[in-house]
Residue frames as a rotation matrix with the C-alpha (Angstrom) as fourth column:
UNK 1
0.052 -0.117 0.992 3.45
0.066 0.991 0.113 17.72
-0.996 0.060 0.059 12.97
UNK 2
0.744 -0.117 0.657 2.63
0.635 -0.181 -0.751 18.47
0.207 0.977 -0.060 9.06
UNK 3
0.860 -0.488 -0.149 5.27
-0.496 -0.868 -0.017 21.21
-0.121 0.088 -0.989 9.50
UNK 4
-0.195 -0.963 0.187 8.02
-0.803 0.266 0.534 18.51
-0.564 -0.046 -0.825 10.31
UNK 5
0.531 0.245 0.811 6.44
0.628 0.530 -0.571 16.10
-0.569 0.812 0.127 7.60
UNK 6
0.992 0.110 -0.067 7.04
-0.010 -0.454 -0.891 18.68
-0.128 0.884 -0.449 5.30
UNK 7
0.073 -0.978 0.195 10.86
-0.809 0.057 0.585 18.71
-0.583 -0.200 -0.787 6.40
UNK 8
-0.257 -0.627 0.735 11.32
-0.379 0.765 0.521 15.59
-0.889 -0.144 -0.435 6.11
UNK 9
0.455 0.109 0.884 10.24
0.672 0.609 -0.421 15.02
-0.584 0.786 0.204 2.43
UNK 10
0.780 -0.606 -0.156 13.14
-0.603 -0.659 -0.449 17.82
0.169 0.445 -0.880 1.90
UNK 11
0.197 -0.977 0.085 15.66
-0.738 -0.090 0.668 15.80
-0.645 -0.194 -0.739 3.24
UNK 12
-0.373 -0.476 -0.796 17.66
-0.925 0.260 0.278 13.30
0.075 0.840 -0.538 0.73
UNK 13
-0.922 -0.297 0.247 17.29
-0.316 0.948 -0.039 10.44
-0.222 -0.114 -0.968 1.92
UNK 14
-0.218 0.976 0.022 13.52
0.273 0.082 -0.959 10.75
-0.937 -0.203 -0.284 2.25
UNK 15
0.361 0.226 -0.905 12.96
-0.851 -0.318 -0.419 11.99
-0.382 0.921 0.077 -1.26
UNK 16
-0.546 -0.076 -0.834 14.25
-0.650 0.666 0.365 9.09
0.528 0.742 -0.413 -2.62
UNK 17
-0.968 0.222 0.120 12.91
0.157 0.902 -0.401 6.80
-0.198 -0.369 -0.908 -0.44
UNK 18
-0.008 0.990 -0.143 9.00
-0.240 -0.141 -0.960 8.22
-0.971 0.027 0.239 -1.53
UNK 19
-0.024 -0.148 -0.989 10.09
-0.981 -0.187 0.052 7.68
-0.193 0.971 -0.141 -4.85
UNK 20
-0.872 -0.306 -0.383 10.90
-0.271 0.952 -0.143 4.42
0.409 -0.021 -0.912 -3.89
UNK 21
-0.710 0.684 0.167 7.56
0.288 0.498 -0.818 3.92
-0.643 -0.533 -0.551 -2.22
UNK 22
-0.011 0.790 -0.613 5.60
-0.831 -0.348 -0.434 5.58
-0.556 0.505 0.661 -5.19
UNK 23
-0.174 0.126 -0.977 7.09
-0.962 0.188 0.196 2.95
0.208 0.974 0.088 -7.46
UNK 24
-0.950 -0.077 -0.301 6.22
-0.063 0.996 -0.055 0.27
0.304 -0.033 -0.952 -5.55
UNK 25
-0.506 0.852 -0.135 2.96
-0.029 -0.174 -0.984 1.55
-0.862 -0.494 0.113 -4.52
UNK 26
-0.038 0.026 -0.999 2.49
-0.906 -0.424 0.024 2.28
-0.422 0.905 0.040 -8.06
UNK 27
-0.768 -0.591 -0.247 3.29
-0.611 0.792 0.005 -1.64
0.192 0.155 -0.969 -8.82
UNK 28
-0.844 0.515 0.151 0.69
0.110 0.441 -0.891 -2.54
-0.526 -0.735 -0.429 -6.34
UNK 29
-0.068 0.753 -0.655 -2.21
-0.438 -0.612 -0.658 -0.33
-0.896 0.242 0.372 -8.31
UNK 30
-0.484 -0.247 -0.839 -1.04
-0.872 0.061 0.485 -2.17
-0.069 0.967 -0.245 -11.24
UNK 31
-0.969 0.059 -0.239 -1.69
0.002 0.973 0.229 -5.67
0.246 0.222 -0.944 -9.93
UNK 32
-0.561 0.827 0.029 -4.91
0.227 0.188 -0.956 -4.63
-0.796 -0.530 -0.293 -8.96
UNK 33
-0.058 0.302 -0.952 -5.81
-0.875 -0.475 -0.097 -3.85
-0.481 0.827 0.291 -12.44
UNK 34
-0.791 -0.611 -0.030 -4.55
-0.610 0.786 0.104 -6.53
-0.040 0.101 -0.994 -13.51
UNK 35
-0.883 0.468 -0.040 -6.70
0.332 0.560 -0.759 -8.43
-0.332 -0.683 -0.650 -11.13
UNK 36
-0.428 0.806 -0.409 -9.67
-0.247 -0.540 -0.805 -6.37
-0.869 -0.244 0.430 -12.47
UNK 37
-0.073 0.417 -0.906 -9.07
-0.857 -0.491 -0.157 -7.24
-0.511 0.764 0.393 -15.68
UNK 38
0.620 0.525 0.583 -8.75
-0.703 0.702 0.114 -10.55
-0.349 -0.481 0.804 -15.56
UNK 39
0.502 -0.701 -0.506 -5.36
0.055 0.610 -0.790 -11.70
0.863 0.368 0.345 -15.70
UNK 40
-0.193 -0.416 0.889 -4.72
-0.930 -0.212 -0.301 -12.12
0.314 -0.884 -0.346 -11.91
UNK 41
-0.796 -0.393 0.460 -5.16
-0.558 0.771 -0.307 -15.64
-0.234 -0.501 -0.833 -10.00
UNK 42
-0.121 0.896 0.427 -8.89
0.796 0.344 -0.498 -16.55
-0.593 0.280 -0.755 -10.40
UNK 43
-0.856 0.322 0.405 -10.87
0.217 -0.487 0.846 -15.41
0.469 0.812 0.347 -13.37
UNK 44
-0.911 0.304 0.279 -13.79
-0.370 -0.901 -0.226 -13.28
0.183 -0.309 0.933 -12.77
UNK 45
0.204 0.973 0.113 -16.47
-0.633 0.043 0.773 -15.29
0.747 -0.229 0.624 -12.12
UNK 46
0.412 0.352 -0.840 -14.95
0.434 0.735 0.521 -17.22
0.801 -0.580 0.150 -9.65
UNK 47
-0.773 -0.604 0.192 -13.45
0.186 -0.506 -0.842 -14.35
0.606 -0.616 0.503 -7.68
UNK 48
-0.305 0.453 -0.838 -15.11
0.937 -0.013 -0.348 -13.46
-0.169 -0.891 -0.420 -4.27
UNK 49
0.587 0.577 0.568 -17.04
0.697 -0.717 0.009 -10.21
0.412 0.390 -0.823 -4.35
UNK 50
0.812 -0.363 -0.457 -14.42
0.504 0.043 0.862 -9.51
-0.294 -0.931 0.218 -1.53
UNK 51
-0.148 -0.844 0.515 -11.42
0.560 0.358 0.747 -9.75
-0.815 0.399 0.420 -3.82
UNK 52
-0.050 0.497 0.866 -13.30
0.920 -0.315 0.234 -7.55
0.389 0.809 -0.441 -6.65
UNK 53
0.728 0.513 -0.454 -13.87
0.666 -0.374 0.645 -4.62
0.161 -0.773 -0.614 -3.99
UNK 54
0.479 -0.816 -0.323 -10.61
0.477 -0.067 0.876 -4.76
-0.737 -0.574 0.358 -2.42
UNK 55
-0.333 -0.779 0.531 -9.26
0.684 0.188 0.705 -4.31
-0.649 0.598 0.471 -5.98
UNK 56
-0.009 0.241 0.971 -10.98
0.839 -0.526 0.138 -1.79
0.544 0.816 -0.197 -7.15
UNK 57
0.946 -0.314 -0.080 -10.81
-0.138 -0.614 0.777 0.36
-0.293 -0.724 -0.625 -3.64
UNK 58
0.133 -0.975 -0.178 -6.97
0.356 -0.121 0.927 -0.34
-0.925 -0.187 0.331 -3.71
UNK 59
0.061 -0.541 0.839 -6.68
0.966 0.243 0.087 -0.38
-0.251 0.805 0.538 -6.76
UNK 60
0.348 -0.049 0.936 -7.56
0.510 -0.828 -0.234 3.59
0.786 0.559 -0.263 -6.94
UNK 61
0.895 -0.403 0.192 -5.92
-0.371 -0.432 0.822 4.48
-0.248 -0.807 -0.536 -3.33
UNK 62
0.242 -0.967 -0.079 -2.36
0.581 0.079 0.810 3.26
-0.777 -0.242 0.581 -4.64
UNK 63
0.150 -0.147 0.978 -2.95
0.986 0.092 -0.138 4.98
-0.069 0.985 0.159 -7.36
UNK 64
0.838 0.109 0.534 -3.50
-0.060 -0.955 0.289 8.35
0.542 -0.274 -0.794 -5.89
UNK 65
0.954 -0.286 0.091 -1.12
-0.190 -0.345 0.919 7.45
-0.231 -0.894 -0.383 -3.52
UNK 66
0.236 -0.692 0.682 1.60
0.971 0.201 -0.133 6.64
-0.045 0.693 0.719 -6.13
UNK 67
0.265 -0.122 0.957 1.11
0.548 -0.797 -0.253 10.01
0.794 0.591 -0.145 -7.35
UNK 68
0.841 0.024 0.541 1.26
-0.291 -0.822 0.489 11.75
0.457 -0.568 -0.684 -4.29
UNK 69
0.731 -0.677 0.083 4.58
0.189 0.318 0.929 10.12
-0.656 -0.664 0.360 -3.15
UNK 70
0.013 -0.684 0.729 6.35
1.000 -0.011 -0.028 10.85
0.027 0.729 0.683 -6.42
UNK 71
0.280 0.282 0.917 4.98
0.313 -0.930 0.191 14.29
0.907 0.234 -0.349 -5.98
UNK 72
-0.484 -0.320 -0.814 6.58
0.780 0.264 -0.568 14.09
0.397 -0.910 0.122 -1.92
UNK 73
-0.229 0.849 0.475 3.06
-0.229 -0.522 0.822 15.45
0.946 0.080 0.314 -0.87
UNK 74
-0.756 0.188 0.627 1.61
-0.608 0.153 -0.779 15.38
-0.243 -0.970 -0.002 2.89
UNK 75
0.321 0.919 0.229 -1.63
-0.870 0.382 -0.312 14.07
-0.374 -0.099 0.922 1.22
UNK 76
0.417 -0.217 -0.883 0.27
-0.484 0.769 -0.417 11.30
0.769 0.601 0.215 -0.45
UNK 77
-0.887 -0.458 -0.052 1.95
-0.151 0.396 -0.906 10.51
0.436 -0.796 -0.420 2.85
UNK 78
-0.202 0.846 0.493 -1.79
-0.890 0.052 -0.454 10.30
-0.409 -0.530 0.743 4.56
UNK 79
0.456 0.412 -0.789 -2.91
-0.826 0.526 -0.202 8.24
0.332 0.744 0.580 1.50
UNK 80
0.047 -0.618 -0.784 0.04
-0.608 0.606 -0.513 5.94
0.793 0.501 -0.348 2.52
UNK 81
-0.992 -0.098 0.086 -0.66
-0.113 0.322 -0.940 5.33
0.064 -0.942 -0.330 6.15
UNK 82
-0.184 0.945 0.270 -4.31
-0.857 -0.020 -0.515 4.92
-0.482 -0.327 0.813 5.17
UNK 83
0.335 0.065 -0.940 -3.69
-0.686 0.700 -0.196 2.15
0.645 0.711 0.280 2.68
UNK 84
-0.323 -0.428 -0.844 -1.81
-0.034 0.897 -0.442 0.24
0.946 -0.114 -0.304 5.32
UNK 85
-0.912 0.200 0.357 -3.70
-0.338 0.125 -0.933 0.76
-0.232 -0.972 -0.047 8.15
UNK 86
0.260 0.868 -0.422 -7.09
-0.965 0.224 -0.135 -0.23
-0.023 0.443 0.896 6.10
UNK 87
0.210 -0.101 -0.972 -5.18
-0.530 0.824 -0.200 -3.11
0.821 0.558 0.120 4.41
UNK 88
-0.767 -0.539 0.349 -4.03
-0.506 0.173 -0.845 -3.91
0.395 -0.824 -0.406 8.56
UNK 89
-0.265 0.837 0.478 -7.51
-0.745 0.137 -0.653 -4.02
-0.613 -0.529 0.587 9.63
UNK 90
0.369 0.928 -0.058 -9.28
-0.894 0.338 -0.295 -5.80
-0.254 0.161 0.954 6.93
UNK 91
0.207 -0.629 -0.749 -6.66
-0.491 0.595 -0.636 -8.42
0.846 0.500 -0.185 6.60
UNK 92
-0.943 -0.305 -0.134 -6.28
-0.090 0.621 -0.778 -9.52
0.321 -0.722 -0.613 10.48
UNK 93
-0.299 0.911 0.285 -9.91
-0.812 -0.086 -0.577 -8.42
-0.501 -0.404 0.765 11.41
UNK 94
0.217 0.667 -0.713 -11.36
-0.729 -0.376 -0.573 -9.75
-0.650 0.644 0.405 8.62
UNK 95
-0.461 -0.876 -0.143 -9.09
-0.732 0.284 0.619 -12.37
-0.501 0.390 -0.772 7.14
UNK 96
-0.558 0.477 0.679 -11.68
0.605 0.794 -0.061 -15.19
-0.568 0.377 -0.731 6.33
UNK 97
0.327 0.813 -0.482 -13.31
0.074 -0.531 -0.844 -12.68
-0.942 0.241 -0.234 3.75
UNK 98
0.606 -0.325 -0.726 -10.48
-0.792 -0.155 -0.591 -12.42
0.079 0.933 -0.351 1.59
UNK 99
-0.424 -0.879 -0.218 -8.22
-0.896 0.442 -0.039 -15.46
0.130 0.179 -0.975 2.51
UNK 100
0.535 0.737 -0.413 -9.59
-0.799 0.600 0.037 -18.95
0.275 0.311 0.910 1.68
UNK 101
0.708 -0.541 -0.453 -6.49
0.505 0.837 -0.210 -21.56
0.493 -0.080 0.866 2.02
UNK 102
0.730 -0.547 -0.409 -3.41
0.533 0.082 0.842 -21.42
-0.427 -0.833 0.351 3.85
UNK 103
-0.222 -0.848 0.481 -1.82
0.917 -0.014 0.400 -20.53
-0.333 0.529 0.780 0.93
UNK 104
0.103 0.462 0.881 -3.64
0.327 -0.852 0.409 -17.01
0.939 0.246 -0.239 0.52
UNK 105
0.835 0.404 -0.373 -2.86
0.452 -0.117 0.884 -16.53
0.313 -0.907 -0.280 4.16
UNK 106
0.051 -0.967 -0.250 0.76
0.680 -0.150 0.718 -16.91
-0.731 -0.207 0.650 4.19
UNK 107
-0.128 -0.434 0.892 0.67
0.991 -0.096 0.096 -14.66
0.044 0.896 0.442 1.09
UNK 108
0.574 0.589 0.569 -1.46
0.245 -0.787 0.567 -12.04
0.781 -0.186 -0.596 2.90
UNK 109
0.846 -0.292 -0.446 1.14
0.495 0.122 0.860 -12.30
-0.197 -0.949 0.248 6.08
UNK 110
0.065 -0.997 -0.040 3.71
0.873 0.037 0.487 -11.49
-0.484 -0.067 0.873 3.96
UNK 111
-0.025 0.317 0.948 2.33
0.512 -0.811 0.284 -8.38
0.859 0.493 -0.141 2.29
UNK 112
0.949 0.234 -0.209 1.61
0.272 -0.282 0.920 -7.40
0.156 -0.930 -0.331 6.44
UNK 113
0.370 -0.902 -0.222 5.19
0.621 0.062 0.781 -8.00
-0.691 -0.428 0.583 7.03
UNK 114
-0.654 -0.633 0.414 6.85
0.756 -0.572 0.320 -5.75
0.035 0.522 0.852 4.07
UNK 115
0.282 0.423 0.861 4.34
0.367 -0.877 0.311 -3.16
0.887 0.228 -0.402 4.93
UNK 116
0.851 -0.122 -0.510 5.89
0.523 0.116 0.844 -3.22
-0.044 -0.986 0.162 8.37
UNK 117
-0.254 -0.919 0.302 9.27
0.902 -0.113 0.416 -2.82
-0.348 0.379 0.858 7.09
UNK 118
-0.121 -0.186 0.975 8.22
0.830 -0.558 -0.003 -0.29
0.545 0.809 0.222 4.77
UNK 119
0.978 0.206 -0.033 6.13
0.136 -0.508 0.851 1.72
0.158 -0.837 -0.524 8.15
UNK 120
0.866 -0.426 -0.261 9.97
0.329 0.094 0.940 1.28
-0.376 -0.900 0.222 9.84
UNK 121
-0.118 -0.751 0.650 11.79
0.990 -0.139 0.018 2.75
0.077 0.646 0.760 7.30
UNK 122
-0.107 0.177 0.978 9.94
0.663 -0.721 0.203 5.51
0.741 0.670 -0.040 7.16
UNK 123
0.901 -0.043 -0.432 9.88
0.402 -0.297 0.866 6.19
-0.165 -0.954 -0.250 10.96
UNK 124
0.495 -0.806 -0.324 13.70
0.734 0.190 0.652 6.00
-0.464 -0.560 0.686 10.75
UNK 125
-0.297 -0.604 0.739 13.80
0.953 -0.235 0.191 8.42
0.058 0.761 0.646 8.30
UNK 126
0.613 0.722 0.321 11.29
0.526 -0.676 0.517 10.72
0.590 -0.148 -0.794 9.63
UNK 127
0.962 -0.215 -0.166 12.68
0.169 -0.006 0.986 10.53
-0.213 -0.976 0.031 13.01
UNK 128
0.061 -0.983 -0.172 16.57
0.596 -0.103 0.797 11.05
-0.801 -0.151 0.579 11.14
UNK 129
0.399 -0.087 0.913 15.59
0.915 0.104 -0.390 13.41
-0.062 0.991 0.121 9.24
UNK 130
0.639 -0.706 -0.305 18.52
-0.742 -0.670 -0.002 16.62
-0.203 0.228 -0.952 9.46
């Protein structure tokens, strides 16, 4: 299995397309900064402890995992299927911890959904990758 990972972050398409997933991972790590520093939706004292966490855990797993996809690393590929299976769980399991209104729901549904996409890209590339 890591043997035909490794392939497949030789072949073209797939090299760009980690590139493409560093710099949006990479994007992500940002707004959690952001969020840390307090220029994200709520200001820090009225953020959930939840929402503080979340953002400082993500915030240093997209970062690592930025790097390791620009770098078209197995451990950066791990990193990436652990960020979205974590962010899977504590977002359907969990949802009333970090979503408050409908609007923070639908916003959290749609992060689910383009990590889906992003999961089904990368299948199709795995899975086409000579």
């Amino acid at each position: 299995m890591l043997e035909n990972t490794r392939q497949a972050t030789e072949n073209f398409w797939m090299s760009i397309y980690l590139r493409v997933l560093a710099i949006i991972i990479a994007y992500g790590a940002s707004v959690h900064l952001m969020n840390l520093l307090g220029f994200g939706e709520v200001t820090e004292g009225a953020r959930p402890l939840t929402w503080t966490v979340g953002d400082i855990i993500y915030g240093l797993l997209d970062t690592v995992t930025a790097i390791g996809l620009w770098q078209k690393t197995i451990w950066g590929i791990v990193c990436f299927f652990t960020a979205i299976a974590s962010q899977f769980v504590i977002y359907t399991v969990f949802i009333d911890y970090f979503a408050f209104t409908l609007e923070q729901r639908q916003t959290i549904y749609g992060l689910l959904g383009t990590e889906i996409i992003l999961l089904l890209i990368f299948g199709l590339l795995f899975v086409l990758k000579k």
